[in-house]
C-alpha positions in Angstrom: 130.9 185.2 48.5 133.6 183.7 50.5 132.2 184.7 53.8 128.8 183.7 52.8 130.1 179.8 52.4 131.8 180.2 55.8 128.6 181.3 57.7 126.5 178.0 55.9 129.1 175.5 56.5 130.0 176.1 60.0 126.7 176.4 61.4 126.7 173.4 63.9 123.2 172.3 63.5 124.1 171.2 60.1 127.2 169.4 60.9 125.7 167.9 63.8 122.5 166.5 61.6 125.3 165.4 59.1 127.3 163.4 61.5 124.4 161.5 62.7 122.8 160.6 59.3 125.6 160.1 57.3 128.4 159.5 58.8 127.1 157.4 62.0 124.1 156.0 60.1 124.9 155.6 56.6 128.7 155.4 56.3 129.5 153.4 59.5 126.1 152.0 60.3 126.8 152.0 63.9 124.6 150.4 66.1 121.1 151.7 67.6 122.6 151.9 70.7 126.0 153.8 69.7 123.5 156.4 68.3 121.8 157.0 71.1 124.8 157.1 73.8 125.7 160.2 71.0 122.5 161.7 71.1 122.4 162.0 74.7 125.6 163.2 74.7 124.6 165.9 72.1 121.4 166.8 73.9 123.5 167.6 77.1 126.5 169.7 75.4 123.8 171.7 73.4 121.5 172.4 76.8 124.8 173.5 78.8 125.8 175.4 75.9 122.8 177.6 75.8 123.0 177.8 79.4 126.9 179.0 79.0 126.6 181.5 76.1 122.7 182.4 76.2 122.4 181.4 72.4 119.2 178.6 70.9 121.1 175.4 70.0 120.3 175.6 66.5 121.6 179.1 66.3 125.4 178.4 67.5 128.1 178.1 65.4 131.0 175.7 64.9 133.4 178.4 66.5 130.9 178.3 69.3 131.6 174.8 71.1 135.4 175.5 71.3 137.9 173.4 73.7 137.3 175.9 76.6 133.2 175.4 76.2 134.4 171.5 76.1 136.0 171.0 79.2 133.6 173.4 81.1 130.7 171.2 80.3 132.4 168.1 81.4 133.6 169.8 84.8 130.5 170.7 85.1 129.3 167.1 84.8 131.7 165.7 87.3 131.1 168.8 89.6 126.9 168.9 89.5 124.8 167.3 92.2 124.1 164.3 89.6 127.8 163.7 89.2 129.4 161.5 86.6 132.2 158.9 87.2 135.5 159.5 85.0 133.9 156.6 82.7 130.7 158.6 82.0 133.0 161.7 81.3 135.0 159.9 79.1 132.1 158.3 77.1 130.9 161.7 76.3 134.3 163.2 75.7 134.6 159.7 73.1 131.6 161.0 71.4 132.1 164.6 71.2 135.8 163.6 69.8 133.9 161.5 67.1 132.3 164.5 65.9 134.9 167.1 65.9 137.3 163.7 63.5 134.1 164.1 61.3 134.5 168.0 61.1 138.0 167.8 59.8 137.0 166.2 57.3 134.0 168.4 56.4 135.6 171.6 57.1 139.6 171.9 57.2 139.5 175.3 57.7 138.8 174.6 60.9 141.6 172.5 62.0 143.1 174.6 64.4 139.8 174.6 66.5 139.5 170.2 65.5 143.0 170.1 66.9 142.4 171.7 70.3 138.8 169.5 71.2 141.1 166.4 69.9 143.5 167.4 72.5 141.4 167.2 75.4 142.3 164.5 77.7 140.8 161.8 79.0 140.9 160.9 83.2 142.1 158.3 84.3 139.6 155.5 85.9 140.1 153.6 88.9 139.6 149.9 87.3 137.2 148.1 89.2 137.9 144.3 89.9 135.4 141.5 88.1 132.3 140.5 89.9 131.6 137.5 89.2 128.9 134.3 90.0 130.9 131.1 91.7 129.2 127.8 90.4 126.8 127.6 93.4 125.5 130.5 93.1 124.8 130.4 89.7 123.2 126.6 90.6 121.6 129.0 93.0 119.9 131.3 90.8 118.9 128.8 88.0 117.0 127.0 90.9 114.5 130.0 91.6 112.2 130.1 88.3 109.2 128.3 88.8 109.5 125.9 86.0 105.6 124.8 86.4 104.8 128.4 85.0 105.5 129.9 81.5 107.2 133.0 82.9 108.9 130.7 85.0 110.0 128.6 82.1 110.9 131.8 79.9 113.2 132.9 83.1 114.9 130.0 83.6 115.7 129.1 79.7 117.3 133.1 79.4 119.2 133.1 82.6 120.7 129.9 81.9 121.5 130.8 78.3 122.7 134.1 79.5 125.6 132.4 82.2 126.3 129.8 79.2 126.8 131.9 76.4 128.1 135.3 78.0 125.7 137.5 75.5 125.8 141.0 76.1 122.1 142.0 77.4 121.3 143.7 74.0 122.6 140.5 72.3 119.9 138.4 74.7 117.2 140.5 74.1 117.5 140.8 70.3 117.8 136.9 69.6 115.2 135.1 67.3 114.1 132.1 67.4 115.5 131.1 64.4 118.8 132.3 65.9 118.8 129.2 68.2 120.4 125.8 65.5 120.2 122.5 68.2 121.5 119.3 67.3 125.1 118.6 66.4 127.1 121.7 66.5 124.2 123.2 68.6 124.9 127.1 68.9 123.5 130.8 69.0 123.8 133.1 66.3 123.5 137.0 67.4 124.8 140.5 65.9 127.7 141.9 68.5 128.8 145.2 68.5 129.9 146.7 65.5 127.4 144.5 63.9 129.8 141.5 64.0 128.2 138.3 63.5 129.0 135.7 65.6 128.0 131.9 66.6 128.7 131.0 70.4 128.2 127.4 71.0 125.6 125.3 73.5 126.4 123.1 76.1 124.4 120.1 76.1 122.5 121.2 78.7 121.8 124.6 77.6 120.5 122.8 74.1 118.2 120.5 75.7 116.8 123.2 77.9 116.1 125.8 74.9 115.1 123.1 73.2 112.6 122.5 75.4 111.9 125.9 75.8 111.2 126.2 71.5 108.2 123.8 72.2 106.3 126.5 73.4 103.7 127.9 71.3 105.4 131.2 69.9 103.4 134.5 70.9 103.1 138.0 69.4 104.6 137.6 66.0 106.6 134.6 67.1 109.8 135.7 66.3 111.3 137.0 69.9 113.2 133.9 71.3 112.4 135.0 74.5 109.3 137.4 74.3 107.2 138.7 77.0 103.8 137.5 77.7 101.7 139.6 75.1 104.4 138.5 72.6 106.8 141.6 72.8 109.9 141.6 73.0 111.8 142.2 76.2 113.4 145.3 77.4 116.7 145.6 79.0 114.9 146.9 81.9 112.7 143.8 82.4 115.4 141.8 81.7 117.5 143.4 85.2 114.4 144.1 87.2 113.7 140.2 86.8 117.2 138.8 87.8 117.1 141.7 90.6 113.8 139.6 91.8 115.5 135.9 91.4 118.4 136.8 92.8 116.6 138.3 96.3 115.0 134.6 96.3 118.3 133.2 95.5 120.1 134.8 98.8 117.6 132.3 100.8 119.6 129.7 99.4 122.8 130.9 98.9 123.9 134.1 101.3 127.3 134.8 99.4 124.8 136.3 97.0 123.6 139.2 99.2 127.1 140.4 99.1 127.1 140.7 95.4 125.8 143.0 92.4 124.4 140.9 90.1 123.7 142.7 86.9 123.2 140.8 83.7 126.7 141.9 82.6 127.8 140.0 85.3 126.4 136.7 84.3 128.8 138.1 81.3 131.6 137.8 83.5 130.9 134.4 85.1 130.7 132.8 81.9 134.3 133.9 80.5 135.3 133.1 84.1 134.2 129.6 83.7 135.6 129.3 80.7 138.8 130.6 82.0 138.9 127.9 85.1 138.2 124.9 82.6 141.3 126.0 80.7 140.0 127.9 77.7 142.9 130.1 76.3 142.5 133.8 76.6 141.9 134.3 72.5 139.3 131.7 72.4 137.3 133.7 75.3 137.9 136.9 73.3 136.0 135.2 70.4 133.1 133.9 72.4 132.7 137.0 73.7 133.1 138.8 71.0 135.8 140.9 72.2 137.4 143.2 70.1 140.9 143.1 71.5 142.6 140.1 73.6 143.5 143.0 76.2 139.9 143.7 77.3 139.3 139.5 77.8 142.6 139.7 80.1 141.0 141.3 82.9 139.3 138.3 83.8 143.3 136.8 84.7 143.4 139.6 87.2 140.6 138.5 89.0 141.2 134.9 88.8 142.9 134.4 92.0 143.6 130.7 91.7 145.8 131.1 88.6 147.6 133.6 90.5 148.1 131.2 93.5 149.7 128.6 90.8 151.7 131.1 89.3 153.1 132.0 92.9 153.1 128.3 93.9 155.8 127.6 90.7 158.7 130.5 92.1 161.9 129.4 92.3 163.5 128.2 95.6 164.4 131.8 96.3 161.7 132.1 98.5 164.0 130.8 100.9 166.8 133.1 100.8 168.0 135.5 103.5 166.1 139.0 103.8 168.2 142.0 103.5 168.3 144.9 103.1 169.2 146.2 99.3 172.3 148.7 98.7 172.2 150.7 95.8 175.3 150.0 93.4 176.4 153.0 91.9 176.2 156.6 92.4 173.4 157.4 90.0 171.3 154.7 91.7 172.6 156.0 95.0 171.1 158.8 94.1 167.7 157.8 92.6 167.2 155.9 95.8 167.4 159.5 97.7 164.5 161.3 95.9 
């Protein structure tokens, strides 16, 4: 009887249903978007794994997808002719860790097997510095849309709440227009990650213009605040495949921009950036943003090169001392310094 309750529970297709029904969707009610990220990460560990051990996904067991299966699938990401950076790999690796947390739970037998898959390291990633939008050419961009057309309108209203507010592109696409409150306190309301609720507020400017953009007669079901033109609502891909087109009218103006990738995420950037150069403390950004942790808001102080320059600018008067050449006190340091 014993071995008969082993073979049903550690069957992986049944875990792996589990973890995505109940635990990702029902327990932690993770976001659409986390759920996919761990699909596609499922559907390309099960496809190498039949390729690797000749066996039908839903036919593997738990004992199947072991460490060593693990870290041959992600070499063989990073290795293929489609390689992935160390982020990608680590993205997957994130998920696949996810799953095995989940399996401890479900089946402690297994432990041993948990233990070595939670053991796999991560890479390191090189960081990349923060592309961001200087003010002209953000003046730049917002001067492209045709503002005698509707589209034109529609454009101009999203990418200048987009530099304002700093929304994440799924945040932009999924606002309402009841989602917009103008007046005194004007702001945006949108669902973050984790389903976090959060208001980010409007500039003047940015209220009068979506204001004047809420005049327009709604379309489709008129809730979309910024819908396409049968009334749909707007796809991430339209959404970059439209700044992609403003911003090749925008080098015209401004060349600085040719130099640049501009993705939506980076109109991200150039908001907290702004923020940052007017003075806004580091915790307030994380909030706007809605950052989870001060430590991902701080990368925008490494890039800020004029904060640097005043934090260079206020060093001592040692600047002017004599250069020399530094002897080791000590034999230990002596030492050290010979390695």
């Amino acid at each position: 009887m014993g071995s008969t309750v082993m073979k049903s529970t550690s069957c992986l297709a049944g875990l792996v249903e589990r973890f995505f029904t109940e635990r990702l969707m029902r327990q932690r009610r993770v976001s659409p978007h986390t759920v996919e990220s761990y699909r596609d990460t499922f559907r390309l560990l099960l496809r190498f794994a039949h390729s690797w051990l000749r066996k039908r996904p839903d036919k593997l067991e738990l004992t199947d997808v072991d460490a060593s299966l693990i870290c041959a699938f992600l070499d063989d990401m990073e290795q293929s002719p489609r390689s992935v950076s160390a982020r990608t790999r680590n993205l997957r690796l994130t998920a696949i860790r996810s799953f095995f947390r989940f399996v401890a739970f479900e089946e402690p037998m297994y432990s041993g097997l948990v233990q070595r898959v939670l053991a796999i390291p991560s890479k390191r990633a090189d960081k990349r510095s923060v592309e961001y939008l200087t003010r002209e050419e953000v003046e730049a961009l917002l001067d492209v849309p045709d503002c005698s057309t509707w589209l034109g309108r529609r454009d101009h209203a999203l990418l200048l709440l987009a530099v304002q507010t700093g929304l994440r592109l799924s945040e932009l696409t999924g606002l309402n227009r009841n989602d917009v409150h103008l007046g005194r306190g004007a702001h945006v309301r949108c669902l973050g990650k984790g389903r976090k609720e959060r208001c980010t507020p409007l500039t003047s400017h940015a209220a009068a213009t979506t204001k004047e953009w809420l005049r327009e007669p709604p379309r489709g079901d008129g809730l979309a605040l910024f819908p396409r033109s049968d009334g749909g609502r707007l796809s991430a891909d339209a959404v970059q495949y439209l700044l992609r087109k403003y911003i090749r009218l925008a080098v015209q103006k401004c060349p600085t921009l040719k130099r640049k990738r501009v993705s939506p995420h980076v109109l991200r950037h150039t908001a907290a950036m702004e923020l940052l150069q007017a003075g806004v403390d580091c915790t307030v950004i994380a909030l706007w943003l809605g950052h989870e942790s001060v430590e991902t808001t701080q990368a925008y102080l490494h890039a800020h090169l004029a904060i640097k320059e005043a934090a260079l600018a206020k060093l001592p008067a040692a600047r002017n001392a004599q250069p020399g050449r530094y002897h080791a006190s000590g034999r230990l340091l002596a030492f050290l310094d010979s390695l």
